[in-house]
C-alpha positions in Angstrom: 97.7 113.6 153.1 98.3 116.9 151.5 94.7 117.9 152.7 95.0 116.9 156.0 98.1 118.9 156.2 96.4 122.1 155.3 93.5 121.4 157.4 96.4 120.7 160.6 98.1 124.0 159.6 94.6 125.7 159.5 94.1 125.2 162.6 96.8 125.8 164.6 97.2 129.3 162.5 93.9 130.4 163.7 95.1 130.3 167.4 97.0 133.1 166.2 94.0 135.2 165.6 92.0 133.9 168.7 90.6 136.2 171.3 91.4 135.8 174.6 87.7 136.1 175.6 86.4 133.3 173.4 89.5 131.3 172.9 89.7 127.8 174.6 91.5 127.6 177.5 94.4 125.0 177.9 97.0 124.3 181.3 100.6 124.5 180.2 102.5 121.2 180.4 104.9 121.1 182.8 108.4 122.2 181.8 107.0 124.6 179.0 107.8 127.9 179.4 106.3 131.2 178.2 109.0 131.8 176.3 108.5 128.6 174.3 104.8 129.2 173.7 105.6 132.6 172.2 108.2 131.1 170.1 106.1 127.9 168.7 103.2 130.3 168.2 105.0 132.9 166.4 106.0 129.8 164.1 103.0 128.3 163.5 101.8 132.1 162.4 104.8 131.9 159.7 103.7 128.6 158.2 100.0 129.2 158.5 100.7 132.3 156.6 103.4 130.9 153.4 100.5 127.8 153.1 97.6 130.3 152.9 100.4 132.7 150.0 100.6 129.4 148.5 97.4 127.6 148.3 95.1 130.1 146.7 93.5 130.2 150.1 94.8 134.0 151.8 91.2 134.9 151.4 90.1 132.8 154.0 87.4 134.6 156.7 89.4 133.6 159.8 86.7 134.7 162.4 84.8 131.6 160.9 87.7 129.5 161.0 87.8 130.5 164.3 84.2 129.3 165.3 84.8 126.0 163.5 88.2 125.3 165.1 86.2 126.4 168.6 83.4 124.2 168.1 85.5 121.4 167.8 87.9 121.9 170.8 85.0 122.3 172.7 83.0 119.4 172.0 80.3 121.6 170.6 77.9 120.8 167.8 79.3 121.3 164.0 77.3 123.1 161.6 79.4 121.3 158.7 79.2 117.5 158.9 83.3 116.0 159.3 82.5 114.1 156.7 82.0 117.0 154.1 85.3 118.9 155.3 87.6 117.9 152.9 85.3 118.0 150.0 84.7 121.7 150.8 88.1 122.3 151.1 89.1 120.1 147.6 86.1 122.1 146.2 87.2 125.4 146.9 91.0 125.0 145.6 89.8 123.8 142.5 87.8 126.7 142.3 90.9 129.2 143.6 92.9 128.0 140.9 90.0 127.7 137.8 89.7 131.5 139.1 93.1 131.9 139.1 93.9 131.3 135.3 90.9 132.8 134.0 92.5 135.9 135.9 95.9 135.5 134.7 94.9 134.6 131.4 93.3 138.0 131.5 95.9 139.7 132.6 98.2 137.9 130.4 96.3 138.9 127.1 95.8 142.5 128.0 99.6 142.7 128.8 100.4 141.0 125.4 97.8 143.0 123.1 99.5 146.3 124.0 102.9 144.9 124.3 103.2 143.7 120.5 102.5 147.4 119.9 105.3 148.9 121.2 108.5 149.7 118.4 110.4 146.8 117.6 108.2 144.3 119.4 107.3 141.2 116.7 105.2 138.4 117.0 105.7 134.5 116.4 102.9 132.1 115.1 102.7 130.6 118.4 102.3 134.0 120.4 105.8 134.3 121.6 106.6 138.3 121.4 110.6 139.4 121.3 112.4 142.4 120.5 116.3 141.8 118.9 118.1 144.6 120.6 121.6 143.6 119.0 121.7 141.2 115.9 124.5 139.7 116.2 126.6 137.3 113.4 123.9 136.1 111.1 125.7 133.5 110.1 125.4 131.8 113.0 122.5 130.6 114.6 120.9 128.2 116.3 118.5 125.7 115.4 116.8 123.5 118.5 119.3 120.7 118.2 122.1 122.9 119.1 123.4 123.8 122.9 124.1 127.7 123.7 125.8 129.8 125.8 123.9 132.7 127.5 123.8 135.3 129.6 120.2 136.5 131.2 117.7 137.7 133.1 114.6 137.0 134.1 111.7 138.5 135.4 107.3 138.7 135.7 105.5 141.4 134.3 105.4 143.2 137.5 108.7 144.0 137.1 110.2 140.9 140.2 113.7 138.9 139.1 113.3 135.4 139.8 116.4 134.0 137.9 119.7 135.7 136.5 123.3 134.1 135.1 124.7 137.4 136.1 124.2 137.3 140.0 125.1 133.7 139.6 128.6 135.3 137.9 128.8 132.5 134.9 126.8 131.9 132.2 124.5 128.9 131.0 124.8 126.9 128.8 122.0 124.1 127.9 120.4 122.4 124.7 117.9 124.4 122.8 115.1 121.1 122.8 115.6 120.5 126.8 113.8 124.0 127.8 110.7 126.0 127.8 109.1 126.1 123.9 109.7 130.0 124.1 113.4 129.7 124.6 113.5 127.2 122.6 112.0 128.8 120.1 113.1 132.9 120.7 117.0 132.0 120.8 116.4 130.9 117.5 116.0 134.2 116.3 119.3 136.3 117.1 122.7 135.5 115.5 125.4 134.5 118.2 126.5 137.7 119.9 123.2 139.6 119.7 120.8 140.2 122.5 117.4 139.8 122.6 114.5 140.4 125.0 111.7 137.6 125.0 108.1 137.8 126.3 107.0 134.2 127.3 102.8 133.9 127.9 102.9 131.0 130.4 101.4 128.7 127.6 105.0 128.6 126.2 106.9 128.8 129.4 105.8 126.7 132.4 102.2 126.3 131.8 99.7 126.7 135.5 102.4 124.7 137.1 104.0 127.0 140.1 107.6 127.0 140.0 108.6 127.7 143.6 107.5 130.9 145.8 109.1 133.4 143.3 107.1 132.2 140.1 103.5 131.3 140.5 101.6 129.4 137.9 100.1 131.0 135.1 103.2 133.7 134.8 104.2 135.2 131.5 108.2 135.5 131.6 110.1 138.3 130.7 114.0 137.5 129.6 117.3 139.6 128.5 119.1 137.2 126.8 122.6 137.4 125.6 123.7 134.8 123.2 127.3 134.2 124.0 127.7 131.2 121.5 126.4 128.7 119.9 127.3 124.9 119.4 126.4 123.2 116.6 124.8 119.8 117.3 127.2 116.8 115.9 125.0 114.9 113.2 125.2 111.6 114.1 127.2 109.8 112.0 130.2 111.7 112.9 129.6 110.6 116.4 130.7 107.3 115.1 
């Protein structure tokens, strides 16, 4: 279904970059207006555009997409048997995205090596990279049983927010074992009170899955964190 959706949107989108000499020719129904056409078209332009952004597929050679689209609202011969379509077009996003994290990946390490060389910058065992710009009480931190309290930010390498308590104007709060292995682990290493400023590579964050328009798969995460407070996880037995 997904497929066929892409293929749909495909289509319609490459009306928008149709020539009037070569572009089928089709008799309004009655009742549409102009008006109406411009509006739908400009539309379909908008979602053929976020699908390609999203899909790995912005690439795309639309004067061929054209011909094929043509071809087929003209009754002309294909040069791609139907039945192959879809595998082309399964083939070539599983390609996208392999060349996608090999990219990132790239990226990712080149931005990491020089990263962990910059003053105050420290390394974890499992490649997490942080930088403790206030302490805070020693004496109290958390371990991944415990909930905290924080204030943050968060952005991508490039600099783009995609997440922040403070615009939100309250704090969060959460359990150190229900989040990303880098928070889980970097909050562990400032007392309660302290800030610190994490470096997440995307194997410790949220892996090649995208989540939503603002942060693509792959993404190393960059967080302020303020630790507001901590609270201590209840051992069990006094739960009784």
């Amino acid at each position: 279904m997904k497929t066929l959706k892409t293929l749909t949107i495909c289509a319609l989108g490459a009306l928008m970059f149709a020539s009037c000499s070569n572009a089928p020719k089709f008799e309004k129904l009655p009742g549409i207006t102009d008006g109406q056409i411009d509006s739908v078209s400009y539309a379909v332009g908008i979602s053929f555009g976020e699908m390609l952004k999203s899909s790995n597929m912005n690439c795309i050679d639309f004067a061929q997409m054209q011909k094929g689209m043509f071809a087929v609202l003209n009754g002309d011969s294909l040069k791609i048997d139907r039945q192959k379509v879809g595998q082309i077009i399964q083939g070539y996003m599983i390609a996208a995205e392999t060349a996608m994290a090999k990219q990132k990946e790239a990226e990712q390490a080149t931005f990491l090596e020089q990263n962990k060389k910059n003053e105050g910058v420290q390394v974890t065992e499992s490649g997490l990279q942080y930088k403790i710009e206030a302490a805070g009480n020693e004496e109290i931190k958390a371990t991944a049983q415990d909930t905290v309290e924080v204030n943050y930010v968060g952005t991508l390498l490039d600099g783009t927010e995609f997440d922040s308590s403070y615009k939100r104007g309250e704090t969060a709060k959460f359990p150190l074992n229900r989040v990303i292995k880098g928070w889980t682990e970097g909050m562990q290493l400032v007392g309660e009170g302290g800030k610190i400023k994490l470096w997440v590579p995307f194997e410790l964050g949220y892996g090649p899955r995208p989540m939503g328009p603002e942060l693509p798969g792959y993404s190393t995460l960059v967080f302020d964190v303020e630790l507001v407070k901590v609270y201590k996880a209840v051992p069990k037995e006094e739960k009784k």
